[in-house]
VEXDREN-2710 file (C-alpha; in Angstrom, 1 decimal):
% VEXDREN-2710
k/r/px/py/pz
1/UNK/-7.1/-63.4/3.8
2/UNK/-4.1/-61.9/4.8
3/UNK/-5.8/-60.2/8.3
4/UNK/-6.3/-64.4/9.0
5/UNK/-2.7/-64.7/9.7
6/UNK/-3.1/-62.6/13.0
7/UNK/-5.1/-65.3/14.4
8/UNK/-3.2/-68.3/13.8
9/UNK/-0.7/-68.1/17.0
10/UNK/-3.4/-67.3/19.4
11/UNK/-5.6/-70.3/18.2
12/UNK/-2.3/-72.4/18.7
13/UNK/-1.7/-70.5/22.3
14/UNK/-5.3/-71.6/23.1
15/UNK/-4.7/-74.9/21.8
16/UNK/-1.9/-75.3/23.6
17/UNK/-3.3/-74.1/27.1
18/UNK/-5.9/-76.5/26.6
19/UNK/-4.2/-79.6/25.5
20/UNK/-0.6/-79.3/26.6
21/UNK/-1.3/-77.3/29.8
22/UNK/-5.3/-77.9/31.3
23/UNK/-5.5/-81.4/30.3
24/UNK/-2.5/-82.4/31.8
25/UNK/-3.0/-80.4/34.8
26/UNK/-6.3/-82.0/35.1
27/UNK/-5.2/-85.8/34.4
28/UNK/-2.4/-84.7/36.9
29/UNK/-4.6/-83.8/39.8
30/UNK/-6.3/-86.8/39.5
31/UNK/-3.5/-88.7/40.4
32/UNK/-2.7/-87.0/43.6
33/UNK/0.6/-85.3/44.0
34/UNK/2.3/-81.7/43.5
35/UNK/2.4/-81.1/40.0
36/UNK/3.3/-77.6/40.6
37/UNK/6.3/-77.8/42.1
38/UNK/7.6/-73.9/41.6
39/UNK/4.6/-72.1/43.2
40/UNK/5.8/-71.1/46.2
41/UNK/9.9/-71.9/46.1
42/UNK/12.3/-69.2/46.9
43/UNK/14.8/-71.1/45.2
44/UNK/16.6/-70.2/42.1
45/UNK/15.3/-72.9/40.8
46/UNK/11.6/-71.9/41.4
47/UNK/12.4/-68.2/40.3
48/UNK/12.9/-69.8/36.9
49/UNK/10.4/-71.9/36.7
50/UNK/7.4/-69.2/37.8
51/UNK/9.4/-67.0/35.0
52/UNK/9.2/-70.3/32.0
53/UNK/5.5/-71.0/33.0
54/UNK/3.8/-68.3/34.8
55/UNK/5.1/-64.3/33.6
56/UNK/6.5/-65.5/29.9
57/UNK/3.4/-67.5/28.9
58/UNK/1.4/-64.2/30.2
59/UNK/3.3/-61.8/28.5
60/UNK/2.6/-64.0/25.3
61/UNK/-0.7/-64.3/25.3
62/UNK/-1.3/-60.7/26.2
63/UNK/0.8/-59.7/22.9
64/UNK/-0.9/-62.3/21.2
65/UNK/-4.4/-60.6/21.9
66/UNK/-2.9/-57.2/21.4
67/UNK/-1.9/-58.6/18.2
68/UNK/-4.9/-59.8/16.9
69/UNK/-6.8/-56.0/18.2
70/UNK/-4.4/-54.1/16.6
71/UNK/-4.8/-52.5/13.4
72/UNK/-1.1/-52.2/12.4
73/UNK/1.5/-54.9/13.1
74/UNK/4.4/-52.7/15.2
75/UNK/8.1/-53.3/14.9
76/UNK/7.1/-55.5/12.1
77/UNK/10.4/-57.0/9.6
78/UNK/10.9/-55.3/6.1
79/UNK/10.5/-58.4/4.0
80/UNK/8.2/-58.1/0.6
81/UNK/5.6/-59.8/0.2
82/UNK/6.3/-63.4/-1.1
83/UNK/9.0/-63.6/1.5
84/UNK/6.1/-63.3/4.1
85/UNK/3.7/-65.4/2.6
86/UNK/6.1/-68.2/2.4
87/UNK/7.3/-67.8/6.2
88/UNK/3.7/-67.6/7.4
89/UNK/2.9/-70.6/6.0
90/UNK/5.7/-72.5/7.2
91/UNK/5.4/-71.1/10.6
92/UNK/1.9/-72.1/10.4
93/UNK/2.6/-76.2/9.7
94/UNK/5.6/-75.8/12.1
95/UNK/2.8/-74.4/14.8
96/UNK/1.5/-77.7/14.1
97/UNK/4.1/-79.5/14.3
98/UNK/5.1/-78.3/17.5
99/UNK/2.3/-78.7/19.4
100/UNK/1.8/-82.2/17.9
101/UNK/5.8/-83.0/19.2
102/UNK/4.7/-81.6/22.7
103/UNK/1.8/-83.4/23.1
104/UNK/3.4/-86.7/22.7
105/UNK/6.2/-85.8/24.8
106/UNK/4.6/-85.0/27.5
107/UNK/2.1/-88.4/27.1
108/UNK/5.6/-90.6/26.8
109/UNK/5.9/-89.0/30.2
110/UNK/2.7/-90.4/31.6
111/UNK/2.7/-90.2/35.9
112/UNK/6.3/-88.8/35.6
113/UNK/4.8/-85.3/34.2
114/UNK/5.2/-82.2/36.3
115/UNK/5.7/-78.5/35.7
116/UNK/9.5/-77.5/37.8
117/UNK/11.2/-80.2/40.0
118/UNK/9.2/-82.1/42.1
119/UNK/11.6/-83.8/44.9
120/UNK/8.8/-86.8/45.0
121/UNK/11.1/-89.7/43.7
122/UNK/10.1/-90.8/40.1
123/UNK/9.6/-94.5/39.8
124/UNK/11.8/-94.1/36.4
125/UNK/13.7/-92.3/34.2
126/UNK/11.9/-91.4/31.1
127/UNK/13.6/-92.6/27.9
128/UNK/11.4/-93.8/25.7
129/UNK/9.3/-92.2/22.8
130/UNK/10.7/-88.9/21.5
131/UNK/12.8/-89.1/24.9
132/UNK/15.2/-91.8/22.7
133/UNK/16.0/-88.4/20.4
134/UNK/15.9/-85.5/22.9
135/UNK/16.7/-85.6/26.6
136/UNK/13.7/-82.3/26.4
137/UNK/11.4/-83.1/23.9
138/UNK/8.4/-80.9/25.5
139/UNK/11.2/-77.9/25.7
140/UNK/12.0/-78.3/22.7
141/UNK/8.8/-78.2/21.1
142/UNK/8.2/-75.2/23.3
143/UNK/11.2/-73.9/21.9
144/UNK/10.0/-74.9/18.5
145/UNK/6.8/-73.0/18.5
146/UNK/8.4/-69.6/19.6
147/UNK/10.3/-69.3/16.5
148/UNK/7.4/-70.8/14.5
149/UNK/5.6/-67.5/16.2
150/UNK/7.9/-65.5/15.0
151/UNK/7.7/-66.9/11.3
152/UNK/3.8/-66.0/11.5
153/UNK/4.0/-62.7/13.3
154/UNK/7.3/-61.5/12.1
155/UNK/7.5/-58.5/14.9
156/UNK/10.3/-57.5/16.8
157/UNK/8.4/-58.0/19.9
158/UNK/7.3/-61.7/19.3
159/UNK/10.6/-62.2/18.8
160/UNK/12.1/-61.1/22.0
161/UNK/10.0/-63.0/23.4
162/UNK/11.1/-66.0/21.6
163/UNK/14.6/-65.2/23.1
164/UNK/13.3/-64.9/26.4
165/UNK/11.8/-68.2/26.4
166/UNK/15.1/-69.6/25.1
167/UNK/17.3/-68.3/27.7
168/UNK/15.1/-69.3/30.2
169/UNK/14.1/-73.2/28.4
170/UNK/18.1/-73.0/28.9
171/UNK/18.1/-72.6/32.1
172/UNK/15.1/-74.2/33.6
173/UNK/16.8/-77.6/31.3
174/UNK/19.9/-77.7/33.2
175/UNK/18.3/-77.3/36.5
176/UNK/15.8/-80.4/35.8
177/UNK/19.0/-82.4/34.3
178/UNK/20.9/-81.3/37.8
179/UNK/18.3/-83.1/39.4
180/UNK/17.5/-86.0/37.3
181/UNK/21.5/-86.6/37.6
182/UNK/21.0/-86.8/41.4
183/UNK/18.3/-89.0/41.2
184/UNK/19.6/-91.6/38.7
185/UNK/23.1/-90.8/38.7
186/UNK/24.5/-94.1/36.5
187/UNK/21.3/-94.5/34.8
188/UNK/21.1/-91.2/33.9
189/UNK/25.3/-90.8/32.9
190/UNK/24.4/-93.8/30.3
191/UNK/21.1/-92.2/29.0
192/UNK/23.2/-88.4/28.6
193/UNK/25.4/-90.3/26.5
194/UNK/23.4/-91.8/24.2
195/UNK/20.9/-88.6/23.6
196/UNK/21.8/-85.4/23.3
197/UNK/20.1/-82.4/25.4
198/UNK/18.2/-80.8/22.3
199/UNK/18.8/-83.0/19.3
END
């Protein structure tokens, strides 16, 4: 039972790809429109983004697999046993959780939903669904499921990783907000201070 646990983050990972990433791409393209907006930018801006949803998700999912292969978890946390059982399982629900949060974040978004900043004007600002708590909601359930990761993998290595994908959620959040504030300046200013950036 306890060799089970390896497997739970890549499931979510593949879950993810599929639901949060592929369908949405998908849906997207059917649309019309760049919904890849960082592919080829030079920009800061782009740098970041390729880094959030190209090389981090890779590096990921590659330690994810080499996870699961390996025999013996390495740079794993001293805890005893009941004190990972507990976190596992918590980690597991908030795995869940997180991807649950994503996906309805990014469906509040509808036609508005693109991976970097798209210069294409948005009809509207997006401030309904879990956008009335978080200005973020699919960063933060990105963010969300790193540490829940890190709570079923408990390695060193996972969680660098988590703290890569902070910094850079971090980042790539002010750059968006930079442009949402040029975009709908007032309307924006109002909606900043009613909801905070994370929570």
């Amino acid at each position: 039972m306890s060799q089970l646990w390896r497997f739970v983050p890549l499931l979510h990972a593949i879950f993810f790809v599929i639901f949060a990433v592929a369908m949405r791409l998908f849906f997207a393209a059917k649309r019309g429109g760049r919904i890849l907006s960082f592919a080829r930018s030079q920009s800061p801006e782009g740098y970041v983004a390729r880094c959030f949803y190209l090389w981090l998700p890779l590096v990921d999912a590659a330690y994810l697999v080499l996870h699961v292969l390996a025999n013996d978890a390495y740079g794993s946390f001293e805890f005893n046993s009941g004190v990972i059982s507990v976190l596992r399982k918590v980690g597991a629900v908030a795995l869940v959780i997180s991807l649950c949060w994503v996906l309805s974040a990014q469906s509040a978004m509808g036609d508005s939903w693109r991976m970097g900043i798209d210069d294409t004007p948005q009809r509207e600002l997006i401030s309904h669904g879990l956008f009335r708590f978080s200005r973020n909601p699919v960063y933060l359930g990105i963010r969300f499921s790193l540490v829940a990761q890190v709570l079923v993998i408990q390695t060193w290595p996972v969680a660098l990783i988590a703290v890569c994908c902070d910094l850079l959620a971090q980042i790539q959040v002010r750059f968006e907000e930079d442009y949402l504030k040029r975009r709908f300046s007032k309307a924006f200013a109002d909606y900043s201070s009613r909801v905070r950036r994370w929570l």
